[in-house]
N, C-alpha and C positions, 0 to 999 in steps of 0.2 A: 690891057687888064686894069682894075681896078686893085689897088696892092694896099692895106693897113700895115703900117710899120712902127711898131712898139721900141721904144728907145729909139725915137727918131735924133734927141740929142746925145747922143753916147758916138762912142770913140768909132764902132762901127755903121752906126745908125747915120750918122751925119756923111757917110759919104755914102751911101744904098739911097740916100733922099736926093744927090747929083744924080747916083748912076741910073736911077731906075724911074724917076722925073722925064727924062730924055723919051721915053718912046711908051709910058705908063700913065696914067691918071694914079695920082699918091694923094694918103692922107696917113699924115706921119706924126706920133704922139711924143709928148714930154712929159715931163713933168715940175721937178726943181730949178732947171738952166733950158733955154730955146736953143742955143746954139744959131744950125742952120736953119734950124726947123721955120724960122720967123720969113725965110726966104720962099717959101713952100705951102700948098694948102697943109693946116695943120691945127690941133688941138691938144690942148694942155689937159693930162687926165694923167689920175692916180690909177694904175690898173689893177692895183690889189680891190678898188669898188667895184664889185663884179656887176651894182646896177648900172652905169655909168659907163662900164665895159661893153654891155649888153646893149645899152642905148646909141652906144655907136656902130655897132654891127647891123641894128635895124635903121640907122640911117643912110649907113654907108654901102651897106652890104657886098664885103670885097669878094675879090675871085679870091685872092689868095692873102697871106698875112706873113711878113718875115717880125718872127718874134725874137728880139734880140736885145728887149729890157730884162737886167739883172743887176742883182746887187756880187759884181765879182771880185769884191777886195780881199786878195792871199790873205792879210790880218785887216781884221775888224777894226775901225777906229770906235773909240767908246761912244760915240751918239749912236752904234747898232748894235742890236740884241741878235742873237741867234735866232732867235723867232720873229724879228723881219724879214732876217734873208728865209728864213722858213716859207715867209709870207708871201713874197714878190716871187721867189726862185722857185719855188714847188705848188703853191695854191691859185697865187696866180696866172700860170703856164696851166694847171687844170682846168681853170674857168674858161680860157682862151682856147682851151682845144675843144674842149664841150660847144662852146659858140659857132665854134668852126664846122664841127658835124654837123650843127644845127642851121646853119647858114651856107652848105656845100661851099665850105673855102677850103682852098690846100692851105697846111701850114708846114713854113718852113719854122727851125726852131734851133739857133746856135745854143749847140751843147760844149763841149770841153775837150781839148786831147789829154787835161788831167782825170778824166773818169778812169784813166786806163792805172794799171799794176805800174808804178814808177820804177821798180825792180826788173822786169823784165828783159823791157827794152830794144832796141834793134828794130826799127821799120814794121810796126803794130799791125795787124790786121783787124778787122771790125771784129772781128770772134773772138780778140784777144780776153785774157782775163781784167774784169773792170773792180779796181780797190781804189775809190778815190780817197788822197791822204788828207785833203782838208774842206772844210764845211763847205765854202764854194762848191767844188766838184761833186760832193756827197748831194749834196742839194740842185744841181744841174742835171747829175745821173736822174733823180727823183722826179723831176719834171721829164727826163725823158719815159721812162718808167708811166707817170702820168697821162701822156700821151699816148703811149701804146696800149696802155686800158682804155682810150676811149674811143678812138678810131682809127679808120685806118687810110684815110689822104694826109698823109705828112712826109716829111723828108727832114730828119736828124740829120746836123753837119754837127761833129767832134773838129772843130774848130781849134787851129793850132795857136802860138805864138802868133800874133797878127803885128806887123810891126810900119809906120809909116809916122805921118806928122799927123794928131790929132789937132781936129778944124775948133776953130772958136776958142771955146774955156776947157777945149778937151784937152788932158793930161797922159801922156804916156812916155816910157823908157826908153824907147828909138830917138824920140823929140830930146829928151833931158839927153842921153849921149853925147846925140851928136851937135847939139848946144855946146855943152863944155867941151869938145872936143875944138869944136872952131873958135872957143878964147881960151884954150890951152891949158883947160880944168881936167887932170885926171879925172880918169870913170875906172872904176870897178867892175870887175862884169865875171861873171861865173865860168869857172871852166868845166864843171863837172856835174853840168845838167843840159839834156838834148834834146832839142826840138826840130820842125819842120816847118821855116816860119811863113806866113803868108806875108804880101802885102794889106794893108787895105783897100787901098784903088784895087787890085785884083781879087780881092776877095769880094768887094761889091758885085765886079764885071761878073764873077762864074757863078755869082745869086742871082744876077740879071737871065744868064745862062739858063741855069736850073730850072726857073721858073717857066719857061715852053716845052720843058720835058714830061714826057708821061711818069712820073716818076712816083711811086707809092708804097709804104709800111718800110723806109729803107733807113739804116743807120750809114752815113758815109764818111769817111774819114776828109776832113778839109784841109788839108795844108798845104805847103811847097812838096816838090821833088827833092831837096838836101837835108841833110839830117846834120846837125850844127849844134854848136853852145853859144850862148850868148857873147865869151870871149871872141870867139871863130867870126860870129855875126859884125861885131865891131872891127875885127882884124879888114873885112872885106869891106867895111863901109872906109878903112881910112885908103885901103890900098886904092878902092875907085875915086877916092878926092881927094889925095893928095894930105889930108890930113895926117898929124902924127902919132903914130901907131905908139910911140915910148909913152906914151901918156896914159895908156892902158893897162889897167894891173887886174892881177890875178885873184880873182878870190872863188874859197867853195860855199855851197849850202851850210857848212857848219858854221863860218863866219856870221849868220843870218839864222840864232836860233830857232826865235820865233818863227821861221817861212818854215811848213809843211816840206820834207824833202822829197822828191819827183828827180828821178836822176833820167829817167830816158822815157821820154811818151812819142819820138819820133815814131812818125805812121805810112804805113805804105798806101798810095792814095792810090793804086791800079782798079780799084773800084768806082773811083771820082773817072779814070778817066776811060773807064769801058760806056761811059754815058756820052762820048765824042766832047771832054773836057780838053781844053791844049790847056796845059801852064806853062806858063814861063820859068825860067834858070831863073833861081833866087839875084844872080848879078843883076839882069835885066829889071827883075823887080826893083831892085836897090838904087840903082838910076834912074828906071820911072820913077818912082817917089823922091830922089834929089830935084829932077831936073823938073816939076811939080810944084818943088818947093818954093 
């Protein structure tokens, strides 16, 4: 297949540009940073320019597109306006599904496990009630929304907690962890918000997956099988390496006024896996991604 991958350098995009390289024809975009992208057929493009968007669809003309550029920072740093992530998260995601009708592409399109009711809780179902608490989510939901008014080849993943080493200049909270954890820098880590966290490497492999499926008009819940806090997630990273667990402290959402609170978007993924999805036990992911490292 022929695969467009938007946020080819972002934290998930850079490893979907290994997995789907391997047995795909790719063309994977950036913009600000190349990452892996420089390793790969590729192009640098602002996608909020819908002509420049469009000029690459009639060049390229994909089968399919994993759309998974966003601006998804929990708090804004001040060089972003609301009305970028407006831009990038919801107009952009419009213009790219419009393209896509218009060029018979499936798209795939990482949405959020925060779109869901953080009250709720307990092993989500795709029907659950969707109240996202912060602009991210509110703006992710919007692009899904987006999509569903315009056609109908796509496949929504509500995409959990994704946790691994991010490639290049990527930055993420698994990586900073378990950094300070191996020079003997307490970490923080919440006890009282729950997730279903994915790897990355596995989260590539089951879009590698996805994409030979007949699969269409479907919202699906993406995550692991355990439902965990980010304490819990660190308790198993020290137990499988020997690392020291006393270096771990405890803290809640109130500690962190400013973060939007989300206390339980854990999801039940028996819909990910009535498509003949196997995941792996969060352990096995947790050691794939050490022994990676």
């Amino acid at each position: 297949m022929k695969i467009l991958i938007t946020g080819g350098s972002g934290l998930l995009g850079q490893y979907l540009n290994i997995e789907l390289s391997r047995q795909h024809q790719i063309l994977t975009l950036y913009n600000s940073n190349f990452g892996t992208c420089k390793d790969f057929n590729s192009a640098k493009l602002d996608i909020t320019n819908k002509s420049s968007l469009q000029n690459v669809f009639y060049d390229y003309n994909p089968n399919a597109v994993i759309h998974t550029a966003a601006i998804s920072n929990p708090i804004l740093p001040d060089n972003i306006s609301p009305k970028d992530v407006y831009k990038i998260n919801v107009e952009a995601t419009k213009n790219i599904a419009e393209l896509c009708e218009k060029f018979n592409s499936k798209l795939i399109y990482t949405s959020t496990d925060l779109v869901y009711a953080g009250y709720l809780g307990l092993m989500l179902k795709e029907d659950a009630k969707l109240i996202p608490a912060s602009l991210y989510a509110e703006t992710k939901l919007m692009g899904e929304i987006k999509i569903q008014n315009t056609f109908d080849n796509y496949v929504i993943l509500r995409t959990a907690l994704l946790f691994g080493f991010g490639l290049s200049h990527s930055k993420n909270h698994f990586k900073k962890m378990f950094n300070d954890l191996k020079h003997n820098i307490p970490v923080k880590l919440f006890v009282d918000q729950f997730r279903t966290p994915l790897s990355l490497k596995e989260a590539a492999r089951i879009i590698d997956e996805l994409l030979s499926k007949e699969i269409k008009s479907e919202a699906i819940n993406f995550g692991g099988t355990e439902r965990i806090s980010r304490y819990q997630l660190g308790e198993k990273v020290c137990e499988l390496t020997g690392l020291n667990k006393n270096l771990l402290t405890k803290i809640t959402m109130d500690d962190v006024p400013e973060l939007a609170k989300v206390e339980d978007v854990s999801m039940n993924t028996d819909k990910l896996k009535s498509y003949g999805i196997k995941q792996k036990k969060l352990d096995e992911m947790i050691l794939e991604t050490l022994n990676n490292n």
